[in-house]
N, C-alpha and C positions, 0 to 999 in steps of 0.2 A: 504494500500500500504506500503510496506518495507519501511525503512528509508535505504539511501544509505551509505556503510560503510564511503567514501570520499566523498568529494563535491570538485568540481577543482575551483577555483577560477581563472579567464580567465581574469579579469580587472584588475589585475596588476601584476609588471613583479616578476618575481621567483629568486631566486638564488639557484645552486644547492648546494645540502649539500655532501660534501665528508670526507670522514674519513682516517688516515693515521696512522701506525705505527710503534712508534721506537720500531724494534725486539732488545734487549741490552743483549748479553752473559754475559760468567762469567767472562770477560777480561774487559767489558764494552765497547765495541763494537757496532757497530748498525748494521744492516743487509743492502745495500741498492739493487737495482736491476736496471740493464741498460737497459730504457724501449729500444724499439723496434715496429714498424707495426702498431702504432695507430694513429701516426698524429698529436701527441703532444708529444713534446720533445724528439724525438726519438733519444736515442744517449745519453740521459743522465741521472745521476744515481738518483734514486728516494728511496721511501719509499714504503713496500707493504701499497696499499690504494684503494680505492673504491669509487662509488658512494652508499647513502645508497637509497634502492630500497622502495616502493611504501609498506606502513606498516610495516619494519623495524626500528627497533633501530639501534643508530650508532653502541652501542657496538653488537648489532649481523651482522652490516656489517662487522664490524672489523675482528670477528671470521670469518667468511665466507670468507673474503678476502683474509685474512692470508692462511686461509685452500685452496683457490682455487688458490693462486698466489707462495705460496711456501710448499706447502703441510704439515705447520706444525696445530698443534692442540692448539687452546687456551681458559684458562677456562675465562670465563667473567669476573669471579666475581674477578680476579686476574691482570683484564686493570686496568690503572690508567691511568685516561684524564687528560692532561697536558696543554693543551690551546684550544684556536679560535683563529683562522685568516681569519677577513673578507678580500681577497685580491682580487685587480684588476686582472685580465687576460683578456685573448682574450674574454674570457667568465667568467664574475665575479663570486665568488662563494666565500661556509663560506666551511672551514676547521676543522675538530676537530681532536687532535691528541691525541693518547695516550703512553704509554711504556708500554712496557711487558718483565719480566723477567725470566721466565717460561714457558715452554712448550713441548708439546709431538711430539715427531719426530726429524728428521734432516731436515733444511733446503734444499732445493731443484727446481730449475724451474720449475714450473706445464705447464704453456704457455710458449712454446719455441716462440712462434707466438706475445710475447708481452713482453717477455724479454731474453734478450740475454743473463747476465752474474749475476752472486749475487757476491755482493763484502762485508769485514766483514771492517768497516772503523771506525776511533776516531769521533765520534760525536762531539766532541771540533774541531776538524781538519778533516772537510770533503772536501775533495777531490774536485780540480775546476768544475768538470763536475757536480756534484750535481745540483740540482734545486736552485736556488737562492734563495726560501724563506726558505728552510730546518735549515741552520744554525739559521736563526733569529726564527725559531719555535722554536729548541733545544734549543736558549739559552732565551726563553721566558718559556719555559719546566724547566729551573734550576731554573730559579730566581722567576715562581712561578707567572709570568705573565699572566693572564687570560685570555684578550684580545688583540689581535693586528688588525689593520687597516694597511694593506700589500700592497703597489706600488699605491698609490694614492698621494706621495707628489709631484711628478710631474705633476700632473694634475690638481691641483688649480692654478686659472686663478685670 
């Protein structure tokens, strides 16, 4: 009998793994996008990001996402992963972020259905609508901070 590629492990709870990335021009800029139609945070500006799917790597979620969320092109071996963030939400989940400074194409909406606007913003000075943890990733990304544990100081009892 086959051995199965996966095995689910059902007795205990999962967090998902999502992947995000700072697009940085040659201004030093960051790309962000005003999500839109998913039901989380719609209305505010984000990083292109993803879930990474079932036998990928973060960094080929990364490429894929970029590529399906703003049509540009990035080469892997040119991501640099910048931190983790284990962070509280409605639905907890670990973070990895990378930069990238390179790449083929123009930015562009691919999902009109999932974002409404791409804005080119100071990663030092992002703009109030941002996601709340973005700053504290980017400046966890400068100073070379590896881990963060994200919206859990409120909830110790």
């Amino acid at each position: 009998m086959p051995r199965p590629e996966y095995v689910f492990d059902t007795k205990h709870d999962r967090y998902p793994l999502a992947v995000h990335v700072f697009l940085l021009d040659r201004h030093g800029r960051v790309l962000l996008m005003r999500r839109a139609g998913s039901g989380y945070a719609d209305g505010q500006l984000g990083l292109p990001a993803g879930h990474v799917d079932l036998g990928e790597t973060p960094t080929g979620c990364a490429v894929r996402e970029v590529a399906e969320e703003v049509g540009i092109i990035l080469d892997p071996g040119r991501l640099r992963a910048c931190g983790t963030m284990f962070r509280r939400s409605l639905e907890p989940r670990v973070d990895l972020f990378f930069t990238a400074s390179e790449w083929d194409g123009e930015p562009r909406i691919r999902e009109p259905h999932k974002c409404s606007e791409l804005v080119w913003a100071d990663p030092d000075a992002l703009p109030d609508d941002a996601l709340d943890f973005l700053a504290q990733a980017w400046a966890d990304a400068r100073t070379g901070r590896i881990l963060r544990e994200y919206g859990f100081e409120h909830s110790r009892k």
